[in-house]
C-alpha positions in Angstrom: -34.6 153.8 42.3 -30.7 153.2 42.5 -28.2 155.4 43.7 -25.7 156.2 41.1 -22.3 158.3 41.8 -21.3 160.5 38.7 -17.7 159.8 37.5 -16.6 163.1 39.4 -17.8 162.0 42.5 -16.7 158.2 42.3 -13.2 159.8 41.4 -13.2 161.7 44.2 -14.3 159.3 46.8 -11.7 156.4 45.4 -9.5 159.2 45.9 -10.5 159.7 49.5 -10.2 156.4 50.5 -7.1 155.6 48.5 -5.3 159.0 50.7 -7.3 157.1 54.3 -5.8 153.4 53.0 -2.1 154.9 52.7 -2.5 156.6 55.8 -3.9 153.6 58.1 -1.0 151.4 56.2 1.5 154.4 57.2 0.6 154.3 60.5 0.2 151.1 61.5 3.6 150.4 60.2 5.1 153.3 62.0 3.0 151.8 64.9 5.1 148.8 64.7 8.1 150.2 64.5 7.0 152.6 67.3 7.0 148.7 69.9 10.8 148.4 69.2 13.5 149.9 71.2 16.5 151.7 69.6 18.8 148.4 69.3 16.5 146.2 67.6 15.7 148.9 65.3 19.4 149.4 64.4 19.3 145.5 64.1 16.4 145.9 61.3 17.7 149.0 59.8 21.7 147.1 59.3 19.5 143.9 58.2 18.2 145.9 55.8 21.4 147.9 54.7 19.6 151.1 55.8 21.0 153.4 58.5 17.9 153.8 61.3 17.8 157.5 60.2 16.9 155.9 56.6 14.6 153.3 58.2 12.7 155.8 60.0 12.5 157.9 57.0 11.1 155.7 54.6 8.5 154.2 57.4 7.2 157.0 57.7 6.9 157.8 53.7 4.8 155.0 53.4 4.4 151.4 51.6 3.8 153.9 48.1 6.9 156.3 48.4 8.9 155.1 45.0 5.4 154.5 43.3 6.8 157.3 40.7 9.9 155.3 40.3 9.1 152.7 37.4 6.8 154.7 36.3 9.3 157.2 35.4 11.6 154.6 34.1 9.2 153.0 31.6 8.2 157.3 30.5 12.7 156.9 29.6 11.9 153.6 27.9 13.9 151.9 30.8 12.4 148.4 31.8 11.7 148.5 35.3 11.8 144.9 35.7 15.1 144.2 33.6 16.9 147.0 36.1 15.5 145.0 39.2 16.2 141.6 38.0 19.7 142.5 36.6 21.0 145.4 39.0 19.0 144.7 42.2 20.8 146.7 44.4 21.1 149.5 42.4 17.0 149.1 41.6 16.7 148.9 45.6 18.9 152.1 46.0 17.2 154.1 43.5 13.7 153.0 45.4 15.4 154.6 48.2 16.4 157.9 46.6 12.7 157.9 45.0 11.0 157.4 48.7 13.1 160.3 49.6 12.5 162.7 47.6 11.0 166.3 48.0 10.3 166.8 44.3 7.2 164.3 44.3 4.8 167.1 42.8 6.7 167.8 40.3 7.6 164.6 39.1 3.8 163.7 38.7 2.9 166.6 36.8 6.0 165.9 34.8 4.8 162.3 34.1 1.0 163.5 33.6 2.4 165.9 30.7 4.9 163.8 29.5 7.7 166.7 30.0 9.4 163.8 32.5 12.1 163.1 29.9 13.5 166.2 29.6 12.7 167.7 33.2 13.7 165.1 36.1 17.7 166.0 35.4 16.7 169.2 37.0 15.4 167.6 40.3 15.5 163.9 40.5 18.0 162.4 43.0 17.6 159.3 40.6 19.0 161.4 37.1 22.7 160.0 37.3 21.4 156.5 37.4 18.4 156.9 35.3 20.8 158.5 32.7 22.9 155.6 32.6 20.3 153.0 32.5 19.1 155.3 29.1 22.9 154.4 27.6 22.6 150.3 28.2 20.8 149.2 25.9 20.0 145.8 27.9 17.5 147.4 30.1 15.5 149.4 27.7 12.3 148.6 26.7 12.5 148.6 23.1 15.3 146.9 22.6 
């Protein structure tokens, strides 16, 4: 007899240790970062171009923070890739702003129903530059 998991239960365990594999990468990066003392953290954080505040911050959201980002992009018909390889710094600030943000919920029900593209104005801190990545046509995806 084999033991097999029903696809509820094999959901919910990848789901488990997807949440424990984010947290042990969280940690042991905040870990790190935990060994340094305050000027070689500044060092990092202006190597970087982050403020420490900001370097802190988006430790501690961990390695998946922006995951929404391009997926959010590609829901606007933005190419994720095009915006990074053309406008790297504003793709790297954006990542920022995504890492950041307190709206995360929201934005992934938004993108499960599809109601992204008309709701993220009201609480993306990426709509300004999502918006005008919509009006150049060079980094859409259906161009």
């Amino acid at each position: 007899m084999t033991l097999s998991l029903t696809d509820p239960v094999r959901h919910t365990m990848q789901q488990i240790l997807s949440w424990f594999a984010q947290s042990f990468e969280s940690s042991t990066e905040a870990d790190m970062l935990a060994t340094l003392d305050q000027t070689q953290i500044n060092a990092l954080a202006e190597d970087c171009g982050l403020s420490p505040h900001q370097l802190l911050a988006l430790v501690k959201a961990g390695p998946h923070a922006a995951d929404e980002m391009p997926e959010v992009m590609r829901a606007l018909n933005i190419d994720p890739a095009e915006v990074d390889f053309q406008m790297r710094q504003t793709f790297r600030g954006m990542q920022i702003a995504c890492a950041e943000c307190a709206s995360k919920d929201q934005c992934r029900r938004d993108l499960k129903s599809g109601a992204i593209g008309k709701a993220f104005v009201d609480y993306c801190n990426n709509a300004e530059s999502l918006n005008a990545l919509r009006a150049n046509p060079e980094m859409l995806l259906d161009r």
